[in-house]
C-alpha positions as CSV (number, residue, x, y, z in Angstrom):
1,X,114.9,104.9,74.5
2,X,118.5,104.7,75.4
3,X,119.4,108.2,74.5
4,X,116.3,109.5,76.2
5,X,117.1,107.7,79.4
6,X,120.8,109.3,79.3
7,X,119.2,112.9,78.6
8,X,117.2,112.5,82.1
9,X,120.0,111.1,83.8
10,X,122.4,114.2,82.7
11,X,119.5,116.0,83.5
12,X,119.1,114.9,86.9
13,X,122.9,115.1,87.6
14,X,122.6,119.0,87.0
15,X,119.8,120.3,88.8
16,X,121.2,118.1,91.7
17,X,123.9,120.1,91.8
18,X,121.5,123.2,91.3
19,X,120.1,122.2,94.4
20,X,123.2,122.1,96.2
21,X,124.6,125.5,95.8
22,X,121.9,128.0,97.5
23,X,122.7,131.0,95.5
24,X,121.9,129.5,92.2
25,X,118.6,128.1,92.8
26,X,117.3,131.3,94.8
27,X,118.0,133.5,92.0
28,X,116.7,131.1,89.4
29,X,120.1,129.9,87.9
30,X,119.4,126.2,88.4
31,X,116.7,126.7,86.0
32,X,119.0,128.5,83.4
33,X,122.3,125.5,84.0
34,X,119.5,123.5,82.6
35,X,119.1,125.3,79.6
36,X,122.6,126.8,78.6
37,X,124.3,123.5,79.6
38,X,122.5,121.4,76.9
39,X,122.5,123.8,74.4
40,X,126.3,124.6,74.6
41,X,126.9,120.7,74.8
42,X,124.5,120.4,71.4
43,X,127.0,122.9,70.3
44,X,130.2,121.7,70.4
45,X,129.2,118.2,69.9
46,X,129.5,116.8,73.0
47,X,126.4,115.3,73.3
48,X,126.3,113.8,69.6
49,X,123.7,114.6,66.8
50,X,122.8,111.5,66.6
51,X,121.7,111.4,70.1
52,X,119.9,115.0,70.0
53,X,118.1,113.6,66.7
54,X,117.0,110.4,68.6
55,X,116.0,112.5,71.6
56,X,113.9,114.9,69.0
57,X,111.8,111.9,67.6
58,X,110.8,110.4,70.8
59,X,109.6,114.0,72.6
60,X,107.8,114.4,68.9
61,X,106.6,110.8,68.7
62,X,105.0,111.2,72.6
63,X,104.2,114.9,72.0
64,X,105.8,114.8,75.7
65,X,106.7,118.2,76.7
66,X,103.0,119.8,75.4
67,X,101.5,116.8,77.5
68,X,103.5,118.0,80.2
69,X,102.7,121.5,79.7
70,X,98.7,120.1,79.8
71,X,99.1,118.6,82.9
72,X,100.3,121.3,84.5
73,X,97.9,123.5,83.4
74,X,94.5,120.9,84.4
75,X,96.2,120.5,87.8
76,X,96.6,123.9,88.3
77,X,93.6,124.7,87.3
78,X,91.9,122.2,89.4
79,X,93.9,123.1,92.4
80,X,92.7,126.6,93.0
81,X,89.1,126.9,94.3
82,X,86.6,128.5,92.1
83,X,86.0,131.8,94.3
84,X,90.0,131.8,93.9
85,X,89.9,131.3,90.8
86,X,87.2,133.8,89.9
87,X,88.9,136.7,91.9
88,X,92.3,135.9,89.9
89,X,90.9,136.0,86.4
90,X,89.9,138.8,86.8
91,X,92.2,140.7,89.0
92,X,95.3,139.8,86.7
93,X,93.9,141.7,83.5
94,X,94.9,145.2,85.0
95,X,98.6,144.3,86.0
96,X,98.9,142.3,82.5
97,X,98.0,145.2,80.3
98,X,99.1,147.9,82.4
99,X,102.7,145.4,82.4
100,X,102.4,145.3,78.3
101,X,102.2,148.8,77.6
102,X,104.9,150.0,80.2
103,X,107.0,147.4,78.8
104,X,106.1,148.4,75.2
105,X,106.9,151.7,75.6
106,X,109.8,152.1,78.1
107,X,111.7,149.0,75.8
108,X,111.0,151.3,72.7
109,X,112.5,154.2,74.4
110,X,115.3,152.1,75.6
111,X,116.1,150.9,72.2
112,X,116.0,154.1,70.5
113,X,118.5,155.3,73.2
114,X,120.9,152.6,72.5
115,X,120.7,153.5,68.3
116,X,118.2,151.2,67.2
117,X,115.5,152.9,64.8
118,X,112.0,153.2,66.6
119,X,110.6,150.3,64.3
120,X,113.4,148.1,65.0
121,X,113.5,148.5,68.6
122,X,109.4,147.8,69.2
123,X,108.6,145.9,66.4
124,X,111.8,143.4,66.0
125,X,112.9,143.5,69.4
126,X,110.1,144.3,71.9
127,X,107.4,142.9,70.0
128,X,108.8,139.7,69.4
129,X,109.8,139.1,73.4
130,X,106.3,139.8,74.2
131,X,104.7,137.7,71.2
132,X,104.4,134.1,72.7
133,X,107.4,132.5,71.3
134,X,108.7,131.2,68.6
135,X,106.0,129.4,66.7
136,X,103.2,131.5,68.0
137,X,105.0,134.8,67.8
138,X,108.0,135.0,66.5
139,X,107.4,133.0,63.1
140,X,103.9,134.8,62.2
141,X,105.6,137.9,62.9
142,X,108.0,137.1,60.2
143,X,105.6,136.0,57.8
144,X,103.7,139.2,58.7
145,X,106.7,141.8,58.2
146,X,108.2,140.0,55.4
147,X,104.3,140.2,53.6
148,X,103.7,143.7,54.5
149,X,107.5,145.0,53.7
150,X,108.6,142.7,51.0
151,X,111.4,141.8,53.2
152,X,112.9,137.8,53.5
153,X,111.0,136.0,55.8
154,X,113.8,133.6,57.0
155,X,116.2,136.9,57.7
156,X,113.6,138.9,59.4
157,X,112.8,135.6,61.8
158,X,116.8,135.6,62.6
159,X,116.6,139.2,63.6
160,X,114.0,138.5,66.2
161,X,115.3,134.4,67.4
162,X,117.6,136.6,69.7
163,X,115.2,138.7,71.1
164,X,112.8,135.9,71.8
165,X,115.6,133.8,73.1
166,X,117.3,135.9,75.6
167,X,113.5,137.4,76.4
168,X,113.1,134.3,78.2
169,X,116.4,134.1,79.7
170,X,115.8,137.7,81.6
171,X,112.1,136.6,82.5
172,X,113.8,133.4,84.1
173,X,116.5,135.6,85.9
174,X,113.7,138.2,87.1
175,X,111.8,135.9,88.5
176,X,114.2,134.1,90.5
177,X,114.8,137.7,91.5
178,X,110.9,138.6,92.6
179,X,111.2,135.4,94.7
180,X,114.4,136.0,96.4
181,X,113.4,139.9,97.1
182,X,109.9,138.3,98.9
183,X,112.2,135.9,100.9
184,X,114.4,138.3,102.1
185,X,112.1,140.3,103.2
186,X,110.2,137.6,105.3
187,X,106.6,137.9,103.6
188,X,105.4,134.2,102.6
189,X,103.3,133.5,99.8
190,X,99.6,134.4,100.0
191,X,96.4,132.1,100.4
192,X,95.9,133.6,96.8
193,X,96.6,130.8,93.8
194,X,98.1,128.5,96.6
195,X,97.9,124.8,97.0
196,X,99.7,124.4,100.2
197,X,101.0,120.3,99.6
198,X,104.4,120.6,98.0
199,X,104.8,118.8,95.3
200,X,107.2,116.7,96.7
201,X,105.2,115.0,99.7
202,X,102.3,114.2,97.5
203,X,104.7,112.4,95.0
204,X,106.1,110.7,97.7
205,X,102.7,109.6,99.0
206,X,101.8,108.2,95.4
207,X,105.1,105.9,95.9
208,X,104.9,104.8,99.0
209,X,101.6,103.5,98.6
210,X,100.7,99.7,100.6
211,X,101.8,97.0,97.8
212,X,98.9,94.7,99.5
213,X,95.5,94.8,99.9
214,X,92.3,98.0,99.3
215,X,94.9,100.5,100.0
216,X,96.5,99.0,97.1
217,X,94.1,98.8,94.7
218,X,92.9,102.4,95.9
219,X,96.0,104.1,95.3
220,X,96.4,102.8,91.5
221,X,93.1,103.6,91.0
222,X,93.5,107.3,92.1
223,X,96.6,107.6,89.9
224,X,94.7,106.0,86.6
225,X,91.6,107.6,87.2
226,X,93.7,111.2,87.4
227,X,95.6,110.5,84.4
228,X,92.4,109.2,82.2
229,X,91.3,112.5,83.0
230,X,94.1,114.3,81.9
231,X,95.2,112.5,79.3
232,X,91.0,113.2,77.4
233,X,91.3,116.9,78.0
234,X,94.7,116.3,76.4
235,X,93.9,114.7,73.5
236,X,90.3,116.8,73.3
237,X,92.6,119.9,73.0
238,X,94.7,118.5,70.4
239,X,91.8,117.7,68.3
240,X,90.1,120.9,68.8
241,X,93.3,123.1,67.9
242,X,93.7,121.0,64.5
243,X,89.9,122.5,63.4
244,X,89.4,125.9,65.3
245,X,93.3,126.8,64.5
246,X,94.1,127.8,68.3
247,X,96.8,126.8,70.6
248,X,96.0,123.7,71.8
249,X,97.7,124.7,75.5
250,X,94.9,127.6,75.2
251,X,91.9,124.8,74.9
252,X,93.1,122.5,77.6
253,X,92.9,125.8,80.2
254,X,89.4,126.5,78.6
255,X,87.9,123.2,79.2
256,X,90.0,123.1,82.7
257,X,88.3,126.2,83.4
258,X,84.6,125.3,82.7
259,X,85.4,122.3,84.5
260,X,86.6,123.7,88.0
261,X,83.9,127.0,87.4
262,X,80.9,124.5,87.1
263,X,81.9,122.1,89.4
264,X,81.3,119.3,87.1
265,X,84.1,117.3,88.1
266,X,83.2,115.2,91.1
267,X,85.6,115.8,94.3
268,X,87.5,112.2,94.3
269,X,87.9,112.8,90.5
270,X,89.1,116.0,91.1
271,X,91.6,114.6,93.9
272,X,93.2,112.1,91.6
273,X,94.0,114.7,89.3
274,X,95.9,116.3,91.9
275,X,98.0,113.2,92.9
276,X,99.1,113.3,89.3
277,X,99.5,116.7,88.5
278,X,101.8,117.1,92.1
279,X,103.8,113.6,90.8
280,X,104.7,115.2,87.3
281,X,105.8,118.5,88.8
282,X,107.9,116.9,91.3
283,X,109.5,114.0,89.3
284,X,109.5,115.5,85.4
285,X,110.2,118.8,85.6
286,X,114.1,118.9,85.4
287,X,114.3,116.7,82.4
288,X,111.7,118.8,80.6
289,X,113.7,121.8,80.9
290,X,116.7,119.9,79.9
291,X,115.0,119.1,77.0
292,X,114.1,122.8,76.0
293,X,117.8,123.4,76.3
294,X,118.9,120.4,74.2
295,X,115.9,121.1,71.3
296,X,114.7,124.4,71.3
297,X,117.7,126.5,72.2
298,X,120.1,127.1,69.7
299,X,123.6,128.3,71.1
300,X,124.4,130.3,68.4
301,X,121.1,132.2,68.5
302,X,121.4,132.7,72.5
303,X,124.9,134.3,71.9
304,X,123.9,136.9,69.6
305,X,121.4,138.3,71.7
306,X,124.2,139.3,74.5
307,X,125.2,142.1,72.5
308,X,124.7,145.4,74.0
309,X,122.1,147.3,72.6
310,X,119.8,143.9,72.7
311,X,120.7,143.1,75.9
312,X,119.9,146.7,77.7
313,X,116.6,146.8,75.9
314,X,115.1,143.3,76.4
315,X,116.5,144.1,80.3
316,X,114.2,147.4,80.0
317,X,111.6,145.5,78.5
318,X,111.4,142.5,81.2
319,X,112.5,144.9,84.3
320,X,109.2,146.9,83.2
321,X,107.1,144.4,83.1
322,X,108.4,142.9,86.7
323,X,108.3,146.3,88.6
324,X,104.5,147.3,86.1
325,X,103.5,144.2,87.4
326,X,104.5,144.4,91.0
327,X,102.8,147.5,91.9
328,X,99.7,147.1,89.3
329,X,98.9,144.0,91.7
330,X,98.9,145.9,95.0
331,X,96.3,148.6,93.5
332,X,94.1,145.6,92.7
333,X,94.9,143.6,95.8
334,X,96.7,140.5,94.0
335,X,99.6,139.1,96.2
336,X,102.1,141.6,94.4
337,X,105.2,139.2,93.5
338,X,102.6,136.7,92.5
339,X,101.1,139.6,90.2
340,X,104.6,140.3,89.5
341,X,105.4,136.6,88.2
342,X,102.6,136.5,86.4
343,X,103.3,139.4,84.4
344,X,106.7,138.8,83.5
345,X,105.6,135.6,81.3
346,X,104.4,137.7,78.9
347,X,108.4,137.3,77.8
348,X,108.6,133.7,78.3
349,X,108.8,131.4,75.2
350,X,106.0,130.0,74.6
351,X,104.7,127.1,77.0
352,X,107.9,125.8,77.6
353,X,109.2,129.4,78.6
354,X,106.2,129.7,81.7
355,X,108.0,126.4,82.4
356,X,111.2,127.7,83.1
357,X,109.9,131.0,84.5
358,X,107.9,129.2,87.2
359,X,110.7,127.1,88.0
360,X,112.7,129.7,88.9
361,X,110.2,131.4,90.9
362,X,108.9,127.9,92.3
363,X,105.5,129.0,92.2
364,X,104.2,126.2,89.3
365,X,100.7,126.8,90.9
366,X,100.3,130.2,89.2
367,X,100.7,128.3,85.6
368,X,96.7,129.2,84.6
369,X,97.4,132.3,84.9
370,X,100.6,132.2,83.1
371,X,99.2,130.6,80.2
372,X,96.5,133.2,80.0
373,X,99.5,136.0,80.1
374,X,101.6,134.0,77.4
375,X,99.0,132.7,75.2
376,X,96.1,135.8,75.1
377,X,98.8,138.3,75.8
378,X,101.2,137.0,73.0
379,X,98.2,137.0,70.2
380,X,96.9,140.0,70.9
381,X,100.3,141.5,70.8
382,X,100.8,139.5,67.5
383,X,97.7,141.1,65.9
384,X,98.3,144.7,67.1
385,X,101.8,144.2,65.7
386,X,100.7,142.9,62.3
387,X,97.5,145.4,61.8
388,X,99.8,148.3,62.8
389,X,102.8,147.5,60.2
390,X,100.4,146.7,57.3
391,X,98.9,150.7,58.4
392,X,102.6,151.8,58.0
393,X,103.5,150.1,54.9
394,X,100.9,151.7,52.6
């Protein structure tokens, strides 16, 4: 408990200063101190093993940052209206493939350029930014290549860690980019996928609630009857992913889908889910991402993936899926740097990644559609992958 309390502490001391130096946060860099800083400290040993080990059991013992992940995607869910909702389902398909393959290719291309091998440069390098992550893309992959090519698995998932790593990285720095270029420009965000309470406000109302009387007793209510809700899908998706063998992020936006679609939560339920939902973005969201940094980021792996021909390709791979994105949304009629967003977590890492990504971009309200990008995207790019190596190795 100790060495978690320090963690958010250090964690709150560094996107304070994020805050304070406008440059940073507009392109996203606050969200990437909170990443490199931990890692690097992991590193040389600043912060202590013993500490990171402590830190590790107690976010595995509470399953905290995939709770986390589930409440932002039930709030976000619940906070779009269903015509909204409707519209952007399907609307997002076209920029998401037309994103995948653009990126596929044009990283491919990029790669070979540089003197990679065509197989290296889409299936160890492109592939693997585009797969999901680590556990859900990255390490099947591995098992995959090292089946189908008699190759070591453990080598093969060291070749790629890079890739995957500094994937996310780019799709962090791009999307702090996309916002930055709408700002400048003076367009503000449309009606489309947005709640319009920030965060902040509705956390603020949860705290300053009367300490007397109905107001009281109403206000604890909201926040218990929100989490209980939460909390069930939670728990219901973590059951369900043990026996159908799916992403358990993936059943929560299922169930948080069939709930918002058929109306079968009632409104008041639905509004206390809200108060939560806009509490945990505005309180936990920095210490989460510290904790990605200080767990799931090697140093040493982040480092290798700076080196040249790595770096121009993934930068081919995510700046394709940015600008694919961008102007794939304006044919369908999707608010284009929301489209844009979108797209580009098909490179973030996983859960935690879309995290990060919408950080940057401050747009956490797009995290459905995010998950949907990340999660579908990455196992349909994991399949293709595998089916099309196993074809080449006979």
């Amino acid at each position: 408990m100790t060495a978690t309390i320090v963690l958010i502490v250090i964690a709150c001391t560094l996107a304070a200063l994020g805050k304070r130096l406008p440059r940073i946060r507009t392109l996203g860099l606050d969200t990437v101190i909170l990443i490199f800083v931990p890692s690097y400290l992991v590193y040389i040993q600043w912060i202590p093993p013993a500490t990171v080990t402590q830190a590790r059991v107690s976010f595995e013992a509470t399953d905290a940052i995939e709770l986390f992940i589930a409440i932002v995607i039930v709030g976000g869910i619940l906070s779009i209206e269903r015509q909204v909702l409707v519209a952007g389902l399907v609307r997002i398909v076209l920029p998401l493939c037309a994103g995948s393959i653009a990126a596929a290719l044009v990283g491919t291309l990029v790669g070979t350029a540089m003197g990679l091998t065509p197989f290296h440069a889409l299936f160890e390098v492109v592939v693997p930014i585009m797969g999901g992550g680590v556990t859900a893309g990255a390490l099947p992959l591995s098992i995959g290549y090292a089946n189908a090519l008699g190759t070591a698995q453990g080598g093969t998932l060291a070749l790629m860690l890079p890739a995957v790593i500094l994937g996310n990285l780019s799709a962090i720095v791009f999307a702090g980019l996309m916002s930055t270029f709408e700002k400048r420009r003076g367009k503000k965000q449309s009606a489309l996928f947005q709640d319009t309470t920030p965060p902040i406000v509705c956390a603020a109302a949860v705290l300053t609630v009367p300490l007397n009387g109905e107001e009281r007793i109403s206000g604890i209510w909201t926040i218990g009857a929100g989490a209980a809700i939460i909390i069930m899908i939670y728990l219901f998706g973590f059951v369900a992913s043990r026996s159908l063998g799916l992403p358990a992020p993936l059943i929560v936006l299922t169930v948080a889908t069939v709930l918002q679609l058929a109306n079968l939560l009632p409104s008041q339920h639905r509004s206390s889910v809200l108060v939560v939902y806009r509490f945990c973005i505005a309180v936990f969201t920095y210490p989460m991402l510290f904790a990605v940094g200080l767990l799931l980021t090697p140093w040493g792996r982040l480092i290798e993936g700076f080196a040249l021909v790595n770096l121009v390709t993934i930068l081919a791979v995510v700046g394709t899926l940015s600008i694919t994105g961008y102007l794939a949304s304006r044919w369908v009629g999707l608010h284009p740097v929301d489209g844009a967003i979108v797209t580009i977590t098909r490179a973030a890492m996983g859960g935690t990644g879309d995290i990060a990504v919408l950080s940057a971009a401050h747009r956490f309200e797009l995290m459905p559609f995010a998950q949907i990008a990340t999660r579908i995207g990455g196992a349909v790019t994991v399949a293709a992958a595998l089916i099309f190596v196993r074809h080449l190795s006979r």
